[in-house]
Backbone as CSV, one residue per row, in Angstrom:
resi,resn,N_x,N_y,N_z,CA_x,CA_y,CA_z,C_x,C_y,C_z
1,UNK,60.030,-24.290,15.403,60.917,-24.712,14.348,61.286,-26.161,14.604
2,UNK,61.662,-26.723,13.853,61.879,-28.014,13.469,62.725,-28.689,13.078
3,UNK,63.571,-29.452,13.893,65.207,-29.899,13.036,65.259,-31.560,13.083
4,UNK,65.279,-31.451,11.436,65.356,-32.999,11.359,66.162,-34.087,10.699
5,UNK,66.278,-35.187,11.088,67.377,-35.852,10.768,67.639,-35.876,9.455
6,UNK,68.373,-36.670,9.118,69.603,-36.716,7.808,68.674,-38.488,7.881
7,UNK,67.640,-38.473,7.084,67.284,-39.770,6.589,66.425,-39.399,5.431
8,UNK,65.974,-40.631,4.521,64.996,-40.145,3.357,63.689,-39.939,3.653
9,UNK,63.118,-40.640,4.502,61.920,-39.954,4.979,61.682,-38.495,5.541
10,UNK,63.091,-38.103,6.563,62.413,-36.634,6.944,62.964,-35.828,5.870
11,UNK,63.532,-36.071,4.385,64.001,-35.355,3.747,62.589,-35.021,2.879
12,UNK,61.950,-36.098,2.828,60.501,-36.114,2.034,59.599,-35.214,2.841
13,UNK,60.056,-35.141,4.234,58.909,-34.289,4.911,59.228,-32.807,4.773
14,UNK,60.760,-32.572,4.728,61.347,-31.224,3.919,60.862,-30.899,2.915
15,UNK,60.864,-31.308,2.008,60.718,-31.264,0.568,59.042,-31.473,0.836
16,UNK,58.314,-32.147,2.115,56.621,-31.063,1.420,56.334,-29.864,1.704
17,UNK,57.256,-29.159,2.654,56.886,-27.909,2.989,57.677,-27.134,2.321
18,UNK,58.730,-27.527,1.554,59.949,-26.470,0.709,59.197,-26.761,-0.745
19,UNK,59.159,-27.561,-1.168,57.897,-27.843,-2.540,58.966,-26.746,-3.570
20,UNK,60.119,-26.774,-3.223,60.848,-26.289,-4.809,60.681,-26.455,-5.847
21,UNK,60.427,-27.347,-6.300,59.669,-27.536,-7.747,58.304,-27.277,-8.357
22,UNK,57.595,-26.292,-7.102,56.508,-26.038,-7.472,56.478,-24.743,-7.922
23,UNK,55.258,-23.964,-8.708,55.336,-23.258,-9.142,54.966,-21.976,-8.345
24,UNK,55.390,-20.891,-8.075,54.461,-19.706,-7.376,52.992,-19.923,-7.726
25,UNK,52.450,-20.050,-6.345,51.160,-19.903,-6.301,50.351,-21.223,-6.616
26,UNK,51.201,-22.483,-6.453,50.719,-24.076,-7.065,51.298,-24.381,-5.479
27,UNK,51.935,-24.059,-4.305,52.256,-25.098,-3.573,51.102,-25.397,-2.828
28,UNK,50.901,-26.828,-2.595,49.930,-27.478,-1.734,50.310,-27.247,-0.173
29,UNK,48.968,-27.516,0.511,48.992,-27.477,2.010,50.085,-28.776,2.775
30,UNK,51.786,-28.175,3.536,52.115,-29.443,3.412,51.673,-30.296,4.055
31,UNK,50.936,-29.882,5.610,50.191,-30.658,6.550,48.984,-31.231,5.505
32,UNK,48.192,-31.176,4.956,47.774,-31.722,4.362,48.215,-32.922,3.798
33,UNK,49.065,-32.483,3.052,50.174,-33.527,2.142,50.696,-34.706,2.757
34,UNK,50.890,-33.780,3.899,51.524,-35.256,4.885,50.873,-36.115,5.471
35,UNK,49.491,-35.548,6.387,48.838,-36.425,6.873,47.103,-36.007,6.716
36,UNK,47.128,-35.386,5.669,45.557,-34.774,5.511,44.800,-34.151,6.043
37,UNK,45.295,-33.618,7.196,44.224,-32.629,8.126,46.081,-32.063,8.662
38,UNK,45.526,-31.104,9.125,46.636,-30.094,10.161,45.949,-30.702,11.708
39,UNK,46.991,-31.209,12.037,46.845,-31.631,13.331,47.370,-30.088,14.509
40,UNK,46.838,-30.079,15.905,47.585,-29.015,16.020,47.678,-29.516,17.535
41,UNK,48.784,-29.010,18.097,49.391,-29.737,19.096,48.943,-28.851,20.871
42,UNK,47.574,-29.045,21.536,47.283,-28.790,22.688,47.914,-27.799,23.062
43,UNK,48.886,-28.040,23.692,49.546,-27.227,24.500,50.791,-25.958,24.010
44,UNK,50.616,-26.192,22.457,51.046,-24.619,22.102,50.345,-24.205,21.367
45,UNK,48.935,-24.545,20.571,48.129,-24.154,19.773,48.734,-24.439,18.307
46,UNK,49.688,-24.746,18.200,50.277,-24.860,16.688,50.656,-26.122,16.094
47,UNK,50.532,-26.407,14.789,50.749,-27.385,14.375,52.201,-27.735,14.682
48,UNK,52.413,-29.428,15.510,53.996,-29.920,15.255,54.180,-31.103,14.794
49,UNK,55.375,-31.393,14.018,55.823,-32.477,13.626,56.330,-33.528,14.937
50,UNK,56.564,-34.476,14.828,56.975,-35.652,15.616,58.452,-36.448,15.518
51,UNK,58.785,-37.245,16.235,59.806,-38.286,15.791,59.339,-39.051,14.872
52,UNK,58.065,-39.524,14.739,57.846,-39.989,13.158,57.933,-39.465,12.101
53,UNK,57.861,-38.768,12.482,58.511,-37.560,10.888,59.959,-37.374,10.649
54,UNK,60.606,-37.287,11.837,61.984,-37.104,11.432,62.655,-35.807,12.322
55,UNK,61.866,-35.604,13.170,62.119,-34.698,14.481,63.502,-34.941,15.293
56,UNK,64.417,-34.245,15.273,65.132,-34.587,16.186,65.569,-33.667,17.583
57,UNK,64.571,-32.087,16.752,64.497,-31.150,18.060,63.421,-30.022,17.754
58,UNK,63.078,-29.906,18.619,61.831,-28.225,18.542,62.409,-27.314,18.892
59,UNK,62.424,-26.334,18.449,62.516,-25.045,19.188,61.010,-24.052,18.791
60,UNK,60.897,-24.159,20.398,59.742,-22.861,20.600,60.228,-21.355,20.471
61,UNK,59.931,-20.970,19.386,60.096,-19.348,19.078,58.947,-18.493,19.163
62,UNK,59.771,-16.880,19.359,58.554,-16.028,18.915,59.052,-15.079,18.106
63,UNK,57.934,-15.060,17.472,58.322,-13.897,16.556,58.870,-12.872,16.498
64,UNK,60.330,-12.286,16.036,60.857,-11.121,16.028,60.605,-10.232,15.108
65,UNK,60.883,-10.865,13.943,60.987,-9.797,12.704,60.493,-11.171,11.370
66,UNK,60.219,-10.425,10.209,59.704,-10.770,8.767,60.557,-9.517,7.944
67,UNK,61.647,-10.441,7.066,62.089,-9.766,6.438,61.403,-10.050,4.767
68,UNK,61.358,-8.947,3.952,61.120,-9.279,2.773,61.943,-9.532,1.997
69,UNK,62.677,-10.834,0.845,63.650,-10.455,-0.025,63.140,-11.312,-1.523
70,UNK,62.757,-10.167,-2.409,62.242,-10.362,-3.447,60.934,-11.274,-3.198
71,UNK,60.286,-12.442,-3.917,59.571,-13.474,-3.520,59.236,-14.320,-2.152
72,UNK,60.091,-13.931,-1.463,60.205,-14.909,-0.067,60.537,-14.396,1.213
73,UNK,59.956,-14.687,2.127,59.546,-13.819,3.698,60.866,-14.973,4.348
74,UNK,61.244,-14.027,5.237,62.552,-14.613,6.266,62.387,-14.291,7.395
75,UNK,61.323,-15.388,8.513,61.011,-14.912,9.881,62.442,-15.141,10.425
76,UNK,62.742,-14.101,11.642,63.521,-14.227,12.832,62.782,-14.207,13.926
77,UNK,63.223,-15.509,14.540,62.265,-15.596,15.844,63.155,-15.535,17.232
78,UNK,63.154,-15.444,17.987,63.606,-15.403,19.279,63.311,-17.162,20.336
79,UNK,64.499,-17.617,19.830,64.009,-19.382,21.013,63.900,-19.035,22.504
80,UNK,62.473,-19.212,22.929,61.860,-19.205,24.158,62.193,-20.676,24.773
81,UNK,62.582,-21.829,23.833,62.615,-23.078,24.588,62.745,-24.232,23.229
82,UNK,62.973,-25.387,23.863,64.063,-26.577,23.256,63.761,-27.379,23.442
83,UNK,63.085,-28.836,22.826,62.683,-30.192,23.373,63.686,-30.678,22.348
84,UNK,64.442,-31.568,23.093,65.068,-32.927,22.104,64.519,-34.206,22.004
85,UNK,63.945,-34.642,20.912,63.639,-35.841,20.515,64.444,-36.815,19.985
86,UNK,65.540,-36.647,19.263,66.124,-37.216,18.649,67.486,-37.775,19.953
87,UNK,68.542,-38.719,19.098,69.447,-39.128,20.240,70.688,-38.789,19.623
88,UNK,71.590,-38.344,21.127,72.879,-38.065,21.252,73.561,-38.287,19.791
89,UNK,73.997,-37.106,19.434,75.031,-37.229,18.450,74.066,-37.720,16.662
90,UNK,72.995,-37.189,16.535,72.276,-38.110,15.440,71.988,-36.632,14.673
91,UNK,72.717,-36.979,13.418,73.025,-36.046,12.378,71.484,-34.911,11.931
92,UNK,71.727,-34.104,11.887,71.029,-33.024,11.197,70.683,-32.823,9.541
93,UNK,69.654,-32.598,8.943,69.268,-32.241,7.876,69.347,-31.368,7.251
94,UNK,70.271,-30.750,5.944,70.278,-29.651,6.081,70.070,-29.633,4.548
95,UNK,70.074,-28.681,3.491,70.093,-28.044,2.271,71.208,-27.266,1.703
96,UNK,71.712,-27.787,0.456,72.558,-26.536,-0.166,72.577,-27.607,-1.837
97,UNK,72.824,-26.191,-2.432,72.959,-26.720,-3.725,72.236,-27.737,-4.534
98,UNK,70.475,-27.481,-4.205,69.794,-28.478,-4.994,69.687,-29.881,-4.281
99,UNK,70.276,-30.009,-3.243,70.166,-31.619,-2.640,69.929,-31.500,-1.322
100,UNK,69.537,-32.510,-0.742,69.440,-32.754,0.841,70.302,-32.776,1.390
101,UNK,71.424,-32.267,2.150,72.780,-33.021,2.947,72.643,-33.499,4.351
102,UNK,73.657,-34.469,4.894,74.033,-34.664,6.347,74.867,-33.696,7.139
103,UNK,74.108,-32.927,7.999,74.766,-32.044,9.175,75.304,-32.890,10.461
104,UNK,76.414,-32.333,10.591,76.263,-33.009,12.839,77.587,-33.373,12.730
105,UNK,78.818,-33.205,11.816,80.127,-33.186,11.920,80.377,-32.780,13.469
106,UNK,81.492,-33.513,14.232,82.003,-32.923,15.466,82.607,-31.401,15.121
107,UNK,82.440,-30.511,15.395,82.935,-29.438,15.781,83.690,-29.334,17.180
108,UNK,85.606,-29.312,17.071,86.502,-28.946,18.304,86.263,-27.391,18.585
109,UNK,86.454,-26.631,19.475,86.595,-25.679,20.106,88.170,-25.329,19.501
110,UNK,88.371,-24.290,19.046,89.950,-24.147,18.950,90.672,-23.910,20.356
111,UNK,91.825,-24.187,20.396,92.713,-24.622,21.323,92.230,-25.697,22.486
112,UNK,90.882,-26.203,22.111,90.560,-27.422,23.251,90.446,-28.930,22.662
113,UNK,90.207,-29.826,23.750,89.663,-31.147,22.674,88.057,-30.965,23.056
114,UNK,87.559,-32.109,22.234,86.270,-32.220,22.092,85.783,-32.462,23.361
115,UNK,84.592,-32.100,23.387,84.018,-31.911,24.675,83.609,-31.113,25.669
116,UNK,84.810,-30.190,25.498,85.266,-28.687,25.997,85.225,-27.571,25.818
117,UNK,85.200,-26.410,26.414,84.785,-25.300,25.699,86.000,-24.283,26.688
118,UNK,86.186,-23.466,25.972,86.784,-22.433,26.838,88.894,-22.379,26.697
């Protein structure tokens, strides 16, 4: 899995693999789309995105479950492992309501200050 920044480029790289405006059964290959061949990355066998794309973390999963709901499959995977690419504190990409948004607000711990946990 793939988490990427809050800029217009990795929002464009969202939007080739989410292809919302396409029709069932019209979406294009997004590796294709993006760089014309599916590149696939040695040492896990699977295709990955980069910091040129807009990477700011991997998580290596495995497959738990495929849920069905109506039109669209909802893997749950289990994170086996975590590379950070991106730097300290650099906002997240996220979706709601038809638009791209900025994630990565500080979140306090209740009853602590920032930083802290417990």
């Amino acid at each position: 899995m793939h988490v990427l920044s809050s800029t217009p480029h990795a929002a464009f790289v969202a939007d080739a693999f989410a292809q919302v405006s396409a029709a069932p059964g019209e979406k294009a290959d997004p590796w294709r789309k993006l760089r014309g061949t599916v590149e696939v990355h040695a040492s896990t066998g699977v295709p990955e995105l980069g910091r040129e794309d807009g990477v700011v973390a991997r998580w290596r999963c495995r497959r738990h479950d495929v849920l069905q709901v109506e039109d669209h499959e909802i893997w749950v995977g289990r994170v086996v492992g975590m590379e950070v690419l991106g730097g300290e504190g650099e906002a997240a990409l996220g979706y709601a309501d038809r638009r791209f948004r900025v994630m990565g607000e500080v979140v306090v711990p209740e009853f602590g200050r920032e930083g802290e946990c417990g």
